[in-house]
C-alpha positions in Angstrom: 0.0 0.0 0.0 1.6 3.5 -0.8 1.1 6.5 1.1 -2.3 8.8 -0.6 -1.9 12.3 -0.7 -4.0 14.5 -2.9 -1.8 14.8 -5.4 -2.0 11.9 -6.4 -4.4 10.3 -9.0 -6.9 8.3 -9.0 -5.0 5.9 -11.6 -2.4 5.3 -9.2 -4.0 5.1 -6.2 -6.0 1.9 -7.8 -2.9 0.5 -9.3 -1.0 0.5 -5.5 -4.3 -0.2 -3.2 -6.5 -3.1 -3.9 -10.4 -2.0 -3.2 -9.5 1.0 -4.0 -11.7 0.8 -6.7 -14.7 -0.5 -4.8 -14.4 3.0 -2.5 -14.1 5.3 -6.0 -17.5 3.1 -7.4 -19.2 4.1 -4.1 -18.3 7.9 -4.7 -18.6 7.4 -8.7 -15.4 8.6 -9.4 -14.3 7.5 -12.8 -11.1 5.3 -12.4 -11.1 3.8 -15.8 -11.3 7.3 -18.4 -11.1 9.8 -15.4 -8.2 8.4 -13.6 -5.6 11.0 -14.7 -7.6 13.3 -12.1 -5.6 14.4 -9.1 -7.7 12.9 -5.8 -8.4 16.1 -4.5 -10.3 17.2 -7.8 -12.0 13.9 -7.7 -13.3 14.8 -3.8 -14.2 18.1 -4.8 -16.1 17.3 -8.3 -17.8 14.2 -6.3 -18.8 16.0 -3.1 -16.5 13.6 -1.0 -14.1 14.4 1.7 -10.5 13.2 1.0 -9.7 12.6 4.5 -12.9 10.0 4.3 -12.0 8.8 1.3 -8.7 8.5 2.0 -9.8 5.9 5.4 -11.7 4.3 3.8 -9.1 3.0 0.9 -6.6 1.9 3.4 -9.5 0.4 5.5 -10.1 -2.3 2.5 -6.7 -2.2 1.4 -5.3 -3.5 4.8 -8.5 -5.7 4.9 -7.6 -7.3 1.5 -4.1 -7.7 2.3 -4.3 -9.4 5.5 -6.9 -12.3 4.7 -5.5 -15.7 3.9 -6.2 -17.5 0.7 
C-alpha cells in the first residue's frame, strides 16, 4: 500500500491499493477514463471528503491484504 496524498491520481492510487476501486465506485469517481484526475479534484467534483475517502481505501486495502487465501 503506498502512502495517498491528494496529489496523487486516482489511476495510481487503484494500481497500489487493492479496493481502491470499490471506494471510488461508491463515490462514482471514474477510475477507468477519469483516472488521470488528481484525488483532490475527484473529492471536490464528487462531493466527497478526501480525508474519508482516504480511510476508507486503506481500511479495504489492509483488509484485502491481511486475509488468507
Amino acid at each position: 500500500m503506498m502512502g495517498i496524498t491528494k496529489e496523487k491520481t486516482v489511476a495510481e492510487v487503484v494500481a497500489k491499493n487493492m479496493g481502491a476501486d470499490q471506494v471510488f465506485s461508491k463515490y462514482k469517481i471514474d477510475f477507468c477514463c477519469g483516472g488521470g484526475t488528481t484525488l483532490e479534484v475527484a473529492c471536490k467534483e464528487n462531493g466527497v471528503e478526501f480525508e474519508v475517502l482516504k480511510n476508507e481505501i486503506e481500511t479495504i486495502s489492509k483488509k484485502i491484504s491481511s486475509t488468507d487465501y
